[in-house]
C-alpha positions in Angstrom: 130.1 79.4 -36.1 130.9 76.2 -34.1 131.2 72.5 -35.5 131.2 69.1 -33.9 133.4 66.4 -34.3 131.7 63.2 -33.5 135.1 61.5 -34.1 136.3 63.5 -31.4 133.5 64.3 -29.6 135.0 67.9 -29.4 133.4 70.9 -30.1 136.0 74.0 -32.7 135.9 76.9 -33.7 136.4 78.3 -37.0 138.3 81.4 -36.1 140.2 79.7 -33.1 141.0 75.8 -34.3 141.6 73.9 -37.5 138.0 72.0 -38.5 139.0 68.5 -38.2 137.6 66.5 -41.5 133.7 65.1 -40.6 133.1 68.3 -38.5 129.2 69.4 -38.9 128.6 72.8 -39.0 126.0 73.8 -36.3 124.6 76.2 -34.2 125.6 78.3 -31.3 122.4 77.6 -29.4 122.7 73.8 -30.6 126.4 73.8 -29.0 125.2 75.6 -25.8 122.3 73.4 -25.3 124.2 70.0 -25.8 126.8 70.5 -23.3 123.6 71.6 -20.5 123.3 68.1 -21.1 126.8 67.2 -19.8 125.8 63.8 -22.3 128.1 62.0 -24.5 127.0 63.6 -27.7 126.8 61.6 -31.4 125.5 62.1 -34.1 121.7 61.2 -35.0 120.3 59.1 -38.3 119.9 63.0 -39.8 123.9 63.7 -39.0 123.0 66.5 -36.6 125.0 66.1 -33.0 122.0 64.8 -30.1 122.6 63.7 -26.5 122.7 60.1 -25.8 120.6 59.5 -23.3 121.5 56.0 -20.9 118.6 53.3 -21.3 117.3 51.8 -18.3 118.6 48.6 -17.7 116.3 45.7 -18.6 114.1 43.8 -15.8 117.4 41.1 -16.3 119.9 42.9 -16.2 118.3 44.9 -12.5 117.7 41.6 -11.3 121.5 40.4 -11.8 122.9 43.5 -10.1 120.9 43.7 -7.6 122.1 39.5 -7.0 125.4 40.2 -7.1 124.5 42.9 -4.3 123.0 40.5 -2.2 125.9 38.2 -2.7 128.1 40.8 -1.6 126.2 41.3 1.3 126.1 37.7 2.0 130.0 37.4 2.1 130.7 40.2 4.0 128.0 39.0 6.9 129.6 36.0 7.0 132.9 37.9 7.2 131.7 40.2 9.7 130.6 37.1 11.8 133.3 34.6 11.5 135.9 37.3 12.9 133.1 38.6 15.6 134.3 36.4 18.1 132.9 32.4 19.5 132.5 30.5 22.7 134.2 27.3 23.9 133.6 25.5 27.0 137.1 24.0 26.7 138.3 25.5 29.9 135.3 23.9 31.6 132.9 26.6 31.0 132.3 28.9 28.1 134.7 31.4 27.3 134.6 33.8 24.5 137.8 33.8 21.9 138.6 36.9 19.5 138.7 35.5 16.2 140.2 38.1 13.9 142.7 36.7 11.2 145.7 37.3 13.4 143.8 35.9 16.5 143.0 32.5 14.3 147.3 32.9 13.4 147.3 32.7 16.9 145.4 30.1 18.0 146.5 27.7 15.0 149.9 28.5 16.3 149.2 27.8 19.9 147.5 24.4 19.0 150.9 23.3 16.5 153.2 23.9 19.7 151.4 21.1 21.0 152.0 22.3 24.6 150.3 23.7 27.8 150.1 27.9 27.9 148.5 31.1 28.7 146.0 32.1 25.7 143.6 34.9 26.1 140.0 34.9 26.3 137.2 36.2 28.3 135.1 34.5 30.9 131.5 34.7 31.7 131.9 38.4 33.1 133.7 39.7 30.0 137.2 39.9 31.8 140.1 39.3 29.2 143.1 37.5 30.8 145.5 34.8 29.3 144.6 32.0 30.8 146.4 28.6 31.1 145.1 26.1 28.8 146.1 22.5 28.6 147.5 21.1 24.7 144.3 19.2 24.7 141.8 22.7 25.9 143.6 24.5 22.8 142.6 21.9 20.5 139.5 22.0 21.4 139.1 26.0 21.3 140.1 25.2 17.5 137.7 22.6 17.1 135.2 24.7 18.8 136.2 27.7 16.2 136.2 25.4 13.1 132.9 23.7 13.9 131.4 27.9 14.6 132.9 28.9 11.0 132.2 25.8 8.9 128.5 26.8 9.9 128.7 29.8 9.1 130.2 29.5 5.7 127.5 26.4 5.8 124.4 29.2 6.1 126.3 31.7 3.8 126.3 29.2 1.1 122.9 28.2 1.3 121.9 31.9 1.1 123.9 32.0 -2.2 121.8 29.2 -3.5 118.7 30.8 -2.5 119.7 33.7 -4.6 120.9 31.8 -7.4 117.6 30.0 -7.7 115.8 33.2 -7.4 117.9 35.0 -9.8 117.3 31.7 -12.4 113.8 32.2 -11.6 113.2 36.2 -12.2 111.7 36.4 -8.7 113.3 39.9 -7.4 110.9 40.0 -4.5 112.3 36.4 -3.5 115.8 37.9 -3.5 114.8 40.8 -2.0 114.2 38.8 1.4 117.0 36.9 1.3 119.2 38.3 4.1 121.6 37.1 6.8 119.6 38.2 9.8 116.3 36.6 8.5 118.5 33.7 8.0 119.8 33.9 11.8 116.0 33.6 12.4 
């Protein structure tokens, strides 16, 4: 005959462990049925071993998740499109700059040299070349960059507000539509 120990959660045997002290006795089709379950197992207000079943999460506790989702999502749009790339017409027309972490290392570097040199980019048909830029052109590619991120962090930041308020407010279907493209919009 089997036992459970709800200390140990553990199902024994008589004739193949020692009974640990607060073991209940129970059946063999009691034992097979609660590990079908694959459920933590305690015992019930009668002292018999039942399945604990996960409760749903409340309406609050959904809508919380689900903001902390949407956050996420928020942050790594914004990620996705600060390091995406950005134009500047420093050169005279626009150009598009890569704007990874080490190409913003770059550039920050290039503009704290203070002098003229080659810096890549692409022009107007795509083609990437290093291209001479004056001191003054590569502080305003960084201008350009700063002034493209700070709004982006800008809309990112006012998204997050939106879903706070709509989190304060219960209002799932209102965070529900917040999203960065509708933003873009």
């Amino acid at each position: 005959m089997p036992f459970f120990d709800p200390v140990h959660s553990g199902f024994y045997s008589e004739d193949r462990n020692d009974i640990p002290k607060g073991a209940v006795r129970i059946s063999e089709e009691l034992r097979t049925e609660l590990i079908k379950t694959g459920l933590p197992i305690a015992l019930n207000s009668d002292g018999i071993p039942t399945p604990i079943y996960p409760s749903e999460p409340s309406a609050a506790e959904r809508l919380k998740s689900r903001h902390g989702v949407k956050t996420k999502e928020v942050d790594t749009a914004c990620e996705s499109a600060i390091i995406s790339g950005f134009q500047s017409a420093a050169l005279g027309t626009p150009h598009r700059y890569s704007s990874q972490l080490d190409d913003q290392l770059n550039l920050t570097g290039a503009i704290l040299r203070g002098l003229d040199m080659p810096y890549a980019c692409r022009d107007e048909q795509g083609v990437r070349d290093f291209r001479l830029h004056t001191a003054e052109q590569l502080r305003q590619v960084g201008d350009d960059f700063t002034l493209y991120k700070l709004q982006l962090l800008q809309r990112a930041n006012a998204l997050k507000q939106q879903l706070d308020l709509a989190l304060a407010a219960g209002d799932i279907e209102a965070m529900q539509a917040i999203t960065w493209e509708a933003a873009a919009s």
